[in-house]
VOFIPA-35419 format. One record per residue (C-alpha): x, y, z; residue in three letters; residue number from 1. Coordinates in steps of 0.02 Angstrom, whole numbers, padded with zeros to 5 digits. Layout:
<lomis>
lomi px=X, py=Y, pz=Z, residuo=ALA, num=NUM
...
</lomis>
This chain:
<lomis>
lomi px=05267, py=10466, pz=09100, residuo=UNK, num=1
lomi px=05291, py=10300, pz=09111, residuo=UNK, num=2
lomi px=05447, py=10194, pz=09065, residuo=UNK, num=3
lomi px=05424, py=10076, pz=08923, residuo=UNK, num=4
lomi px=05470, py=09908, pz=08983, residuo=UNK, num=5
lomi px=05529, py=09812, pz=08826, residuo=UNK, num=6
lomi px=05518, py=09625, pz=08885, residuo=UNK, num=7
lomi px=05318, py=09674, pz=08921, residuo=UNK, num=8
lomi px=05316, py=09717, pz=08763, residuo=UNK, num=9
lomi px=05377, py=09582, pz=08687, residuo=UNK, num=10
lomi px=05247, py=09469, pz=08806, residuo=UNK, num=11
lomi px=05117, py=09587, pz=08736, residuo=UNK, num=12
lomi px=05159, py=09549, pz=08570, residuo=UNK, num=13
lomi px=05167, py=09349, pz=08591, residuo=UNK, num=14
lomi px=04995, py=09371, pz=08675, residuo=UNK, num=15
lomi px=04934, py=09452, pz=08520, residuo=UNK, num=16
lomi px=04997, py=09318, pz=08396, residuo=UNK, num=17
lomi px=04942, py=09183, pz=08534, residuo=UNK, num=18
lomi px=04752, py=09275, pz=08530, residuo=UNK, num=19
lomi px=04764, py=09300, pz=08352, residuo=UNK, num=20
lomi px=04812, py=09117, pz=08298, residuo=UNK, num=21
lomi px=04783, py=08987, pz=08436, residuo=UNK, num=22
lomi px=04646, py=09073, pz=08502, residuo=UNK, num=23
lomi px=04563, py=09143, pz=08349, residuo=UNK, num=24
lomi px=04488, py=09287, pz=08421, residuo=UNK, num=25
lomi px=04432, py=09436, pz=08312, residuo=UNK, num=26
lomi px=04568, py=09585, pz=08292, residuo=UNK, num=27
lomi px=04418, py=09708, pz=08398, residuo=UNK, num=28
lomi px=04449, py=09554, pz=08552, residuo=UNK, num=29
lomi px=04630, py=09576, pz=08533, residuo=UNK, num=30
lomi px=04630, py=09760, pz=08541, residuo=UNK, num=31
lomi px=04509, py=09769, pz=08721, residuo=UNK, num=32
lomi px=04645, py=09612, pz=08773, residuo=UNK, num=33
lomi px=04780, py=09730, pz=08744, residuo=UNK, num=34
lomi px=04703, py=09895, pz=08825, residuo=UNK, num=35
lomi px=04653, py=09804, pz=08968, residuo=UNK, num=36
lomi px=04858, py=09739, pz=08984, residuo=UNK, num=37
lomi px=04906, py=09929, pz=08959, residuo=UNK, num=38
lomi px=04819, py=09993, pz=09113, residuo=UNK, num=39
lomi px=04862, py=09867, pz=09220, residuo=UNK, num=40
lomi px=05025, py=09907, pz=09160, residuo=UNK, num=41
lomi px=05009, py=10083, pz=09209, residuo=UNK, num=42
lomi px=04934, py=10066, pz=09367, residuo=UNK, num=43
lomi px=05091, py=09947, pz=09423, residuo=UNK, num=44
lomi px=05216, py=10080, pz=09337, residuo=UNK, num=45
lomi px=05258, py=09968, pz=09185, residuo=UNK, num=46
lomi px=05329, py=09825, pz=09322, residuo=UNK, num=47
lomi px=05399, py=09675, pz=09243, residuo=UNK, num=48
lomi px=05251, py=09550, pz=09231, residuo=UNK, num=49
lomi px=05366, py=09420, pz=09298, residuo=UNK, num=50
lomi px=05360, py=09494, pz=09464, residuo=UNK, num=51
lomi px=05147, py=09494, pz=09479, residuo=UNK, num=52
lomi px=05084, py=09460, pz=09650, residuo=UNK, num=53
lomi px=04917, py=09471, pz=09719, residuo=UNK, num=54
lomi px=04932, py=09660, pz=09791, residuo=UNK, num=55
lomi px=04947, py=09720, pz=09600, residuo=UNK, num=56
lomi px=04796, py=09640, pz=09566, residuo=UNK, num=57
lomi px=04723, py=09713, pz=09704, residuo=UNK, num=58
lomi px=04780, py=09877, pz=09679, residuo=UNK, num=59
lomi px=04694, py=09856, pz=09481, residuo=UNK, num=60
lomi px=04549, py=09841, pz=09551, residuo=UNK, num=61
lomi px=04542, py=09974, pz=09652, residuo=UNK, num=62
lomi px=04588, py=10081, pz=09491, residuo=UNK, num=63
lomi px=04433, py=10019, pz=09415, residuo=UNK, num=64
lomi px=04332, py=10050, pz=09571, residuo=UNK, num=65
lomi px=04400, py=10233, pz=09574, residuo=UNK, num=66
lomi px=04381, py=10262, pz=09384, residuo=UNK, num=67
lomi px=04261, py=10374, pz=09300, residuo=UNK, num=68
lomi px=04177, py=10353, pz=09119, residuo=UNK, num=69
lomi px=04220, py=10476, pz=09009, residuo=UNK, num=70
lomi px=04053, py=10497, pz=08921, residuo=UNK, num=71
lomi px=03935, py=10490, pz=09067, residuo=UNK, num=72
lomi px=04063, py=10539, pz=09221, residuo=UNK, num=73
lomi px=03992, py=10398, pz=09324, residuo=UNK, num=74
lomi px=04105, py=10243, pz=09397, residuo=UNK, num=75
lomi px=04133, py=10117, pz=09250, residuo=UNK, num=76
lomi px=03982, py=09987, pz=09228, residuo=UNK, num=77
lomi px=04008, py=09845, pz=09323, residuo=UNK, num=78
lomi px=03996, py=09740, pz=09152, residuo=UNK, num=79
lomi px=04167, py=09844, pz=09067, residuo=UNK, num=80
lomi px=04256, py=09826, pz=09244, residuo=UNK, num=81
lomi px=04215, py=09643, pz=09245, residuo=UNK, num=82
lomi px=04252, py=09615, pz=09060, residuo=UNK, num=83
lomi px=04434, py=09682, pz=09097, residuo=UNK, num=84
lomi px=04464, py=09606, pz=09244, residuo=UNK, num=85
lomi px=04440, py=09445, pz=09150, residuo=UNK, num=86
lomi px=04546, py=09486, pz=08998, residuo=UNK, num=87
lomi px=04695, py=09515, pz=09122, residuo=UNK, num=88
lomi px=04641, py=09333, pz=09213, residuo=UNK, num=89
lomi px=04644, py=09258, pz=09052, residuo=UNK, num=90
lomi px=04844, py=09332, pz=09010, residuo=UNK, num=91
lomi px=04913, py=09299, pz=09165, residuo=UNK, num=92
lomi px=04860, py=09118, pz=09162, residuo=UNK, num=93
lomi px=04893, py=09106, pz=08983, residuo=UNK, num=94
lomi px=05082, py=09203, pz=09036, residuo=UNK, num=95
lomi px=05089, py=09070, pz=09187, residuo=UNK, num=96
lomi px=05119, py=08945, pz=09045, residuo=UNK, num=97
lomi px=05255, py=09034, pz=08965, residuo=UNK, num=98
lomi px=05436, py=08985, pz=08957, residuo=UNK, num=99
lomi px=05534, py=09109, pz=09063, residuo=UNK, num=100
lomi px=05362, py=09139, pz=09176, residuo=UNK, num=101
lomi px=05315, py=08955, pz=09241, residuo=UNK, num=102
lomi px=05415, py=08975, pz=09397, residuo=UNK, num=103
lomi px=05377, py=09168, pz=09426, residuo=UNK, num=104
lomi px=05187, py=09184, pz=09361, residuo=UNK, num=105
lomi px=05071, py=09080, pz=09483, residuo=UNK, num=106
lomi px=04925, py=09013, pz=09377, residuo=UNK, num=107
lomi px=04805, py=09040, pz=09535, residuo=UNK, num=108
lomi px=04867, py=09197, pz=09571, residuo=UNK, num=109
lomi px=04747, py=09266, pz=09406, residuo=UNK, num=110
lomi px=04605, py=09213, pz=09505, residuo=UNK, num=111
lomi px=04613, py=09383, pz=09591, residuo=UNK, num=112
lomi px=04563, py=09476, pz=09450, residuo=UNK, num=113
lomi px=04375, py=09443, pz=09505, residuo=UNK, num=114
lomi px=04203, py=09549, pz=09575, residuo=UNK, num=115
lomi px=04136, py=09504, pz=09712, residuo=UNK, num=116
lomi px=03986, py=09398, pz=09703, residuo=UNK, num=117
lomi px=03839, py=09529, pz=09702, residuo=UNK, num=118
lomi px=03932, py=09639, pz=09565, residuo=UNK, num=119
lomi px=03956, py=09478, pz=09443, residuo=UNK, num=120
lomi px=03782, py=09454, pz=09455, residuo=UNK, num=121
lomi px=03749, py=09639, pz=09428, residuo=UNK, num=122
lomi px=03864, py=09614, pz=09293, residuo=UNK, num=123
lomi px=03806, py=09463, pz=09209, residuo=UNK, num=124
lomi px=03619, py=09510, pz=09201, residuo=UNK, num=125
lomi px=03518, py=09538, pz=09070, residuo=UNK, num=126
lomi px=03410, py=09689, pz=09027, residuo=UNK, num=127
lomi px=03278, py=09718, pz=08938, residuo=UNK, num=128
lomi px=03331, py=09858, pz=08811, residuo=UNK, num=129
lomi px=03208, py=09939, pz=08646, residuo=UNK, num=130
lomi px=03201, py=09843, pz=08493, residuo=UNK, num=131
lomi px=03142, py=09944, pz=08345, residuo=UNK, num=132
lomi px=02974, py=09854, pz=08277, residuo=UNK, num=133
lomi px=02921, py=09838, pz=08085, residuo=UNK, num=134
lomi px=02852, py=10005, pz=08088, residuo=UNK, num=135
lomi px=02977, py=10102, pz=08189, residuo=UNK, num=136
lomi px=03102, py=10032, pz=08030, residuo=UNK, num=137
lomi px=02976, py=10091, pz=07907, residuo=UNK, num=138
lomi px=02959, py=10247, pz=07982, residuo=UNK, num=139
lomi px=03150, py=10285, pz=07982, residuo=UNK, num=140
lomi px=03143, py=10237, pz=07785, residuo=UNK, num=141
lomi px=03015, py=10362, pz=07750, residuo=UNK, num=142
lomi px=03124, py=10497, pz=07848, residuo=UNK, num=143
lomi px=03257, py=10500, pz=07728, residuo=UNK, num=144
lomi px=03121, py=10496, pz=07562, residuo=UNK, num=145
lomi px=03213, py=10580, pz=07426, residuo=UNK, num=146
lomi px=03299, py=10581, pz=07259, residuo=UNK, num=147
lomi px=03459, py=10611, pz=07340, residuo=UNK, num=148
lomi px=03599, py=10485, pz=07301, residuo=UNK, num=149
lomi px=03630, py=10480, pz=07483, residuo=UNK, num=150
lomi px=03446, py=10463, pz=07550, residuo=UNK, num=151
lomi px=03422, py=10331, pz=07434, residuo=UNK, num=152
lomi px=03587, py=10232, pz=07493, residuo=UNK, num=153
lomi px=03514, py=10266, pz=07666, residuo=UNK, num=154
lomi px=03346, py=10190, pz=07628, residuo=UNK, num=155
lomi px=03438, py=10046, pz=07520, residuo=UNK, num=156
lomi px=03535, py=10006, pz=07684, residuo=UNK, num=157
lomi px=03385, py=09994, pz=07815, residuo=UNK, num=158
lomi px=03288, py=09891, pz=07700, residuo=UNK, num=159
lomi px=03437, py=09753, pz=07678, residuo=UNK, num=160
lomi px=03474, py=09776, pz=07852, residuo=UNK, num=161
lomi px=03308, py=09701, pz=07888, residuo=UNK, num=162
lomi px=03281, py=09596, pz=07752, residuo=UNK, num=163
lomi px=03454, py=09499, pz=07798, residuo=UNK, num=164
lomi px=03474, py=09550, pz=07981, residuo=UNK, num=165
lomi px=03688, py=09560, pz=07920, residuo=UNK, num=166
lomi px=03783, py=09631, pz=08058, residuo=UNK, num=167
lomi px=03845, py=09826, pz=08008, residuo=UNK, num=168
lomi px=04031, py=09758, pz=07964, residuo=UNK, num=169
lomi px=03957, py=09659, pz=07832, residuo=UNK, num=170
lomi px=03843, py=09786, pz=07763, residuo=UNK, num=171
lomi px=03975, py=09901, pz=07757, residuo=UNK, num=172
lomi px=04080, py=09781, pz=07656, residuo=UNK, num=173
lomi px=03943, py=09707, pz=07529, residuo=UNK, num=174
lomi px=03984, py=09682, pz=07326, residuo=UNK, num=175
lomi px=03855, py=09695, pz=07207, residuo=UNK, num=176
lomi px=03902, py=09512, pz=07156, residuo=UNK, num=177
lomi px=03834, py=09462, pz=07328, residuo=UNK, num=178
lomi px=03652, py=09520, pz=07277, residuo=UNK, num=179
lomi px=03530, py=09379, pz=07214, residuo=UNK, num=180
lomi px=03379, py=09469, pz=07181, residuo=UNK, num=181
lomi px=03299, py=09351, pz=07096, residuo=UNK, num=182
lomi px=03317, py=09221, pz=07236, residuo=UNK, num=183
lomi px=03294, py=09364, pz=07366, residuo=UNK, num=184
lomi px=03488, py=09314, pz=07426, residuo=UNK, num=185
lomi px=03646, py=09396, pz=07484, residuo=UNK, num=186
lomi px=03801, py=09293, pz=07477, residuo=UNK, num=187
lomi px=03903, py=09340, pz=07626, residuo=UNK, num=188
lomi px=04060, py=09266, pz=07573, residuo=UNK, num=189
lomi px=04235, py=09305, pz=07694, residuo=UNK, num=190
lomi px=04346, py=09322, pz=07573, residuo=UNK, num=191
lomi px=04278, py=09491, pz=07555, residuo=UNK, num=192
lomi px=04137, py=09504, pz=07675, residuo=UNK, num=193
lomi px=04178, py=09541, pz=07841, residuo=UNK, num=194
lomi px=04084, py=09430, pz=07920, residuo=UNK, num=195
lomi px=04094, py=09388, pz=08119, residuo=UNK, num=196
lomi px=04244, py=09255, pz=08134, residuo=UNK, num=197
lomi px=04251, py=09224, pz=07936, residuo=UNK, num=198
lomi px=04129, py=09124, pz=07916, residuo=UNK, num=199
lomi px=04057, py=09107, pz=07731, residuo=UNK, num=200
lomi px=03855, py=09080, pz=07721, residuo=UNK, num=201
lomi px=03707, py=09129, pz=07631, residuo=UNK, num=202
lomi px=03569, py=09240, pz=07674, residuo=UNK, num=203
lomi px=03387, py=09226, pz=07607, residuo=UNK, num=204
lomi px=03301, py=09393, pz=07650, residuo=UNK, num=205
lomi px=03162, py=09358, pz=07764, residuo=UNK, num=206
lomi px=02984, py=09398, pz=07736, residuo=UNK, num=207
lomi px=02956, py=09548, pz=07831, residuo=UNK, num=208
lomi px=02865, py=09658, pz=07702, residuo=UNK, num=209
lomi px=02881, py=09667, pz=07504, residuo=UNK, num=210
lomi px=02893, py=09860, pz=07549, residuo=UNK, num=211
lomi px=03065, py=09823, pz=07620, residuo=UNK, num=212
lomi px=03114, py=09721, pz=07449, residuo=UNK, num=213
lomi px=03064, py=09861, pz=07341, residuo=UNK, num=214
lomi px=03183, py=09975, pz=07427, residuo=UNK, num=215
lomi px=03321, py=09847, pz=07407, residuo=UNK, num=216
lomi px=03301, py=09821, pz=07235, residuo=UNK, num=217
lomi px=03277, py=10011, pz=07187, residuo=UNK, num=218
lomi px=03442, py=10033, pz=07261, residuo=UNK, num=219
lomi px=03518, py=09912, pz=07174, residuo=UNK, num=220
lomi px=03454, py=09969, pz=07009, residuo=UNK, num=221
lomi px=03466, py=10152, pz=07048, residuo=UNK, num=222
lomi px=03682, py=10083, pz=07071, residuo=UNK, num=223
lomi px=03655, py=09999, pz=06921, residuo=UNK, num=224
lomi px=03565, py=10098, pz=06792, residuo=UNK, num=225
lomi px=03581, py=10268, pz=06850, residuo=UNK, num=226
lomi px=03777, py=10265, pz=06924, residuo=UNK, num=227
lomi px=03855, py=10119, pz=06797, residuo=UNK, num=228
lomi px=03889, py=10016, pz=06950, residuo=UNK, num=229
lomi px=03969, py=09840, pz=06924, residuo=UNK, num=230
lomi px=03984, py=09672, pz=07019, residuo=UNK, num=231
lomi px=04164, py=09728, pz=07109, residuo=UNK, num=232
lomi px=04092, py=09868, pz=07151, residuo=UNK, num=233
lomi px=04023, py=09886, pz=07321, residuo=UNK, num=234
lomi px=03849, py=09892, pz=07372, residuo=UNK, num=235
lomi px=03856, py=10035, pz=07485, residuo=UNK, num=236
lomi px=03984, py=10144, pz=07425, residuo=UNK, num=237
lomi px=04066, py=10282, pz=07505, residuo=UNK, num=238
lomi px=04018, py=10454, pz=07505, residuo=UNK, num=239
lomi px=04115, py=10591, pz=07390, residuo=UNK, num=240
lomi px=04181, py=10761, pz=07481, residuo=UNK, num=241
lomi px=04197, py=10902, pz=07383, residuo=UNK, num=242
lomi px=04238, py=11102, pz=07456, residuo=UNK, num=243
lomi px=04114, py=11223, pz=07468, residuo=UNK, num=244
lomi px=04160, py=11420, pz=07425, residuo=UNK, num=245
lomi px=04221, py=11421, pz=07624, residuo=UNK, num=246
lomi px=04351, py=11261, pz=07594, residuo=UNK, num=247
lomi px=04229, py=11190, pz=07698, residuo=UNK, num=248
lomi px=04219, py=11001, pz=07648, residuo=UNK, num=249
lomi px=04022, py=10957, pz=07591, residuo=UNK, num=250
lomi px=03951, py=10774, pz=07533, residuo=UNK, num=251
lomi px=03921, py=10771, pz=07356, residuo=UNK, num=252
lomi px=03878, py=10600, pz=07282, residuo=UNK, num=253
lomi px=03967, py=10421, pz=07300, residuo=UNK, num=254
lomi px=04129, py=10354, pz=07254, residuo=UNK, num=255
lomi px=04159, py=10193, pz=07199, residuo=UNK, num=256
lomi px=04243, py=10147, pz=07325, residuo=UNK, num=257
lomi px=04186, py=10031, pz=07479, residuo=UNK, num=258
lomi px=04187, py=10110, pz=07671, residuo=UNK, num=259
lomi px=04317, py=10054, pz=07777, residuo=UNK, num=260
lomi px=04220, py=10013, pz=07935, residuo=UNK, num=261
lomi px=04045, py=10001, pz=08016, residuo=UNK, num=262
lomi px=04053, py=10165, pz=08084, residuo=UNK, num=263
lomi px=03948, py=10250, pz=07952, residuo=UNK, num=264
lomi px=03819, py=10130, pz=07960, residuo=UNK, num=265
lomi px=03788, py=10170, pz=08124, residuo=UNK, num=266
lomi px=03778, py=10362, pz=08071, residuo=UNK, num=267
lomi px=03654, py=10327, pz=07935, residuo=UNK, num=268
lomi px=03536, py=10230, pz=08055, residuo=UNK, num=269
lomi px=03576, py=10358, pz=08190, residuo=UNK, num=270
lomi px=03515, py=10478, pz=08068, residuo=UNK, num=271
lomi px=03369, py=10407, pz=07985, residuo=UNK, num=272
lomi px=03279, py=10389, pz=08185, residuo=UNK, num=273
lomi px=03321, py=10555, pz=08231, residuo=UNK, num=274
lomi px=03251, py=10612, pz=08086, residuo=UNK, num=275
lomi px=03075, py=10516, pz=08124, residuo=UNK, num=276
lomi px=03067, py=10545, pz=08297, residuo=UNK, num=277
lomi px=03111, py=10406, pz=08382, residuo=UNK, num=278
lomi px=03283, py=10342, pz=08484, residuo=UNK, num=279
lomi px=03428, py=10283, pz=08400, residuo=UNK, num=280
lomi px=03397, py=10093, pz=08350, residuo=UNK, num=281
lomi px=03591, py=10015, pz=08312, residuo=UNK, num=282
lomi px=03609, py=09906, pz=08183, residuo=UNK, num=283
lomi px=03640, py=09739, pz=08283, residuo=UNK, num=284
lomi px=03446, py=09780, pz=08344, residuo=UNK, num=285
lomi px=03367, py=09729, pz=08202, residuo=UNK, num=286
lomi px=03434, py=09545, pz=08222, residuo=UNK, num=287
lomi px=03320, py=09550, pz=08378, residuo=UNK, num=288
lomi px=03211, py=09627, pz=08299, residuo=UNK, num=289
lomi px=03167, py=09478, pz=08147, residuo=UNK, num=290
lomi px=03223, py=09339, pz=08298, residuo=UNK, num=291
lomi px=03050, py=09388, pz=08383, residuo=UNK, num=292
lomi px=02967, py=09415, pz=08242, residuo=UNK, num=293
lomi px=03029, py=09225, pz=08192, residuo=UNK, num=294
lomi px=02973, py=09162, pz=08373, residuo=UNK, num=295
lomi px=02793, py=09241, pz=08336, residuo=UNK, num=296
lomi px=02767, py=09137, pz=08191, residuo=UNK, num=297
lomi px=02735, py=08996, pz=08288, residuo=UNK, num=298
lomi px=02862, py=08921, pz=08165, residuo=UNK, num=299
lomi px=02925, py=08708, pz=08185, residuo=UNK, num=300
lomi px=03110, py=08688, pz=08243, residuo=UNK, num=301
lomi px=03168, py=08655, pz=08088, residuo=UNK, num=302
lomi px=03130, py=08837, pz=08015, residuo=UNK, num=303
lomi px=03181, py=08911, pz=08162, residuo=UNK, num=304
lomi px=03351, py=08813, pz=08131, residuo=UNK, num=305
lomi px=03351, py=08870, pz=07958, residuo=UNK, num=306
lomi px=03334, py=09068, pz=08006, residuo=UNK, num=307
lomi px=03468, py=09047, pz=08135, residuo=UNK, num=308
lomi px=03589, py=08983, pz=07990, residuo=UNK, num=309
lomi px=03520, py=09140, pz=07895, residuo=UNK, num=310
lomi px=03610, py=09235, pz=08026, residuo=UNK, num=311
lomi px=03757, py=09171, pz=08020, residuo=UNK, num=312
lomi px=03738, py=09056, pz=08185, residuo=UNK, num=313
lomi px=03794, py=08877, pz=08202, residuo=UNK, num=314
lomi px=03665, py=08833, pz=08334, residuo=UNK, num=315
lomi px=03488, py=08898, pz=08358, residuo=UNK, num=316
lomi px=03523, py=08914, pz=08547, residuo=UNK, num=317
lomi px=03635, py=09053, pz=08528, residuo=UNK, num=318
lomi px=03517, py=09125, pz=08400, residuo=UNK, num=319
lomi px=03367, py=09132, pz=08537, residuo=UNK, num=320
lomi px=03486, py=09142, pz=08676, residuo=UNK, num=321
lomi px=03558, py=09301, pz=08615, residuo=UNK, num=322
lomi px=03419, py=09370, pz=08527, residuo=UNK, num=323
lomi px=03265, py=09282, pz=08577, residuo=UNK, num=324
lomi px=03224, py=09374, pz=08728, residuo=UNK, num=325
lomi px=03047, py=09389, pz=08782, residuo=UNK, num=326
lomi px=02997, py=09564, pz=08832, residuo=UNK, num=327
lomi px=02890, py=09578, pz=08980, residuo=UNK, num=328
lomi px=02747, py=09643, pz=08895, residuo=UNK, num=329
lomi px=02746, py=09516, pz=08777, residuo=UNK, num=330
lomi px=02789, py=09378, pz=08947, residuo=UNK, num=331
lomi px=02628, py=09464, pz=09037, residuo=UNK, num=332
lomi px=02529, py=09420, pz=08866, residuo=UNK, num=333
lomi px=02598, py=09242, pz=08861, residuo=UNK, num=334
lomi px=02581, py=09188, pz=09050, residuo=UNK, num=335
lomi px=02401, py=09247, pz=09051, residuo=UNK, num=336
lomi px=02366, py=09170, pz=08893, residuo=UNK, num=337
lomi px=02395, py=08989, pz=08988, residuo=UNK, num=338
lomi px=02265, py=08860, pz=09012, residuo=UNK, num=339
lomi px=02261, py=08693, pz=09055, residuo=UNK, num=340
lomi px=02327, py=08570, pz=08915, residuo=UNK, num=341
lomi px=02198, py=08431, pz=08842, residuo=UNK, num=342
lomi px=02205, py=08281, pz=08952, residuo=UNK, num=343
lomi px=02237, py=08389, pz=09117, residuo=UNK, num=344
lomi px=02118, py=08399, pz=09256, residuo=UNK, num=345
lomi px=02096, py=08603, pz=09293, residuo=UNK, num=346
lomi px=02073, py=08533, pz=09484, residuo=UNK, num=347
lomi px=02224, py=08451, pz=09509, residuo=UNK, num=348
lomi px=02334, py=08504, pz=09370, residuo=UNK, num=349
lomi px=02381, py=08326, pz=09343, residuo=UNK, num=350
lomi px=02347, py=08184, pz=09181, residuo=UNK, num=351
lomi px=02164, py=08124, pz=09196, residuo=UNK, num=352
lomi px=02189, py=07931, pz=09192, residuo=UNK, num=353
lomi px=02169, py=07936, pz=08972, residuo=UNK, num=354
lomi px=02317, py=08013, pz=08963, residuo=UNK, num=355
lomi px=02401, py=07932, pz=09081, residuo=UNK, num=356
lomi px=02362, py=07776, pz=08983, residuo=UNK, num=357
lomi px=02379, py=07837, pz=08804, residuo=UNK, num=358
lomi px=02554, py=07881, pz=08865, residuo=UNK, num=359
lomi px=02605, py=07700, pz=08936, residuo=UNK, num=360
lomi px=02546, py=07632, pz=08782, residuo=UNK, num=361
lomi px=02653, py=07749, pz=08658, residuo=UNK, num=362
lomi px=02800, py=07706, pz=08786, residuo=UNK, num=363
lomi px=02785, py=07517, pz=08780, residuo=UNK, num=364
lomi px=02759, py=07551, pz=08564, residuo=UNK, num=365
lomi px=02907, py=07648, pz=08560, residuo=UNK, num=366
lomi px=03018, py=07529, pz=08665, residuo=UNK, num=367
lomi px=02970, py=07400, pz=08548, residuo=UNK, num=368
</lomis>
């Protein structure tokens, strides 16, 4: 077992604050920080990281290169061993900073916490991966048709979850005082919502299908009319356990009380595509999901701007950066759709001598 070292720990804990405060990352970022610190620091026997040198980081990554996954068995995907080596490049420079480390840590020394070129690129690429269409989200609904308290809080949740495209941590932390109906609007405000870095915006729901709204509002009815539900209570409460004639724990109903994390979101959507058949769709999906079926509207910049604040994103790059991505169907569809502009010669490719004109003449009207 190893030895505790207690001035790591105390570094450890200053990192955290530092991450938590200065850097104001998000408490799941300062968790995969610390894990990442912890192995190191059992691979180097809990060794004072005042004495780092290039051979421990080294010797790291050969631990990485030797490690299994513990779901699949396989060696770790080059994208987890790169995202740790990082997080330990980023302490050690950060900790070459330090009072008590400036003279013992050097700052280039982190650089050898790296992949080699191929594997970064490995890494670092992007792959195409499903993205659950209209239908496939219908067709999860209709899987969990009942009169069931539960089924219906299931349907309720896949038809906001579309609607809004709200990550799961927000869904999962929703008031009834957040719902608009009549404006079609949640109000995803961080003092209670947890929403990704606190920020505080509203959400129109996005015309995907009145089908969709019907489900939302039936659930929020069903909370109000049926269950007495008011506007601290949450919107997606948690389920009530009760014991069976085994002591076997059973659900039976809701509680009025709100879930503590994502992680039955993710079992209700988990759920609801098993039960129609198809693969499991996660709930961050469906943000691809309405970004592409934004991009198809042939929409002007300014509405795609607008839809990228109804995410919850400062700038529309990241919105079609991250979630934008053009499936190669759909980029075989697009490429062969192309034909030569108005004004372009199909010989040459180039302006026919109209344009070329019409476009000095807008250039010397513009300059003036």
């Amino acid at each position: 077992m190893m030895k505790i070292n207690e001035k790591n720990e105390r570094v450890k804990r200053a990192y955290a604050i530092h991450l938590a405060d200065a850097a104001k990352a998000s408490e799941a970022t300062i968790d995969q920080a610390l894990a990442a610190i912890c192995q190191f620091e059992e691979v180097t026997k809990g060794k004072d990281f005042a004495s780092f040198r290039i051979e421990d980081a080294r010797r790291y990554k050969k631990f990485l290169s030797d490690q299994k996954s513990a779901s699949t068995g396989k060696s770790l995907a080059l994208s987890t061993v790169r995202s740790r080596l990082m997080g330990l490049r980023t302490f050690f420079r950060w900790l070459s900073r330090e009072p008590g480390y400036r003279s013992k840590v050097n700052y280039n020394d982190a650089d050898y916490f790296n992949q080699n070129a191929n594997d970064e690129r490995v890494a670092l690429a992007v792959r195409e991966r499903p993205v659950p269409t209209l239908d496939h989200i219908r067709a999860a609904i209709k899987a969990m048709s009942g009169s069931d308290v539960l089924l219906r809080r299931a349907r309720g949740l896949l038809a906001f979850a579309i609607l809004t495209g709200a990550r799961d941590s927000a869904l999962a932390s929703l008031q009834l005082r957040h719902v608009d109906l009549s404006e079609g609007r949640i109000d995803q405000d961080a003092r209670i919502v947890k929403t990704k870095r606190r920020k505080t915006f509203s959400t129109w729901f996005i015309p995907v299908g009145d089908d969709f709204i019907v489900e939302a509002e039936s659930w929020v009815g069903y909370l109000i009319d049926q269950l007495g539900f008011g506007p601290d209570d949450p919107l997606f409460p948690t389920t009530a356990l009760t014991q069976d004639g085994q002591k076997r724990f059973a659900p039976e109903g809701v509680l009025r009380r709100p879930w503590s994390n994502a992680d039955p979101v993710r079992k209700i959507f988990r759920e609801a595509f098993e039960r129609a058949g198809l693969p499991y769709f996660h709930p961050h999906s469906f943000r691809k999901t309405l970004t592409r079926w934004v991009m198809r509207q042939g929409c002007t910049d300014e509405t795609l701007k607008a839809f990228s604040q109804n995410i919850g994103h400062e700038d529309v790059m990241t919105t079609v950066g991250s979630y934008g991505h053009v499936d190669s169907m759909r980029q075989g569809e697009l490429v062969r759709s192309l034909r030569p502009a108005p004004g372009m010669s199909e010989k040459s490719g180039k302006p026919d001598s109209d344009t070329i004109q019409w476009v000095l003449d807008h250039l010397k009207k513009s300059a003036v």
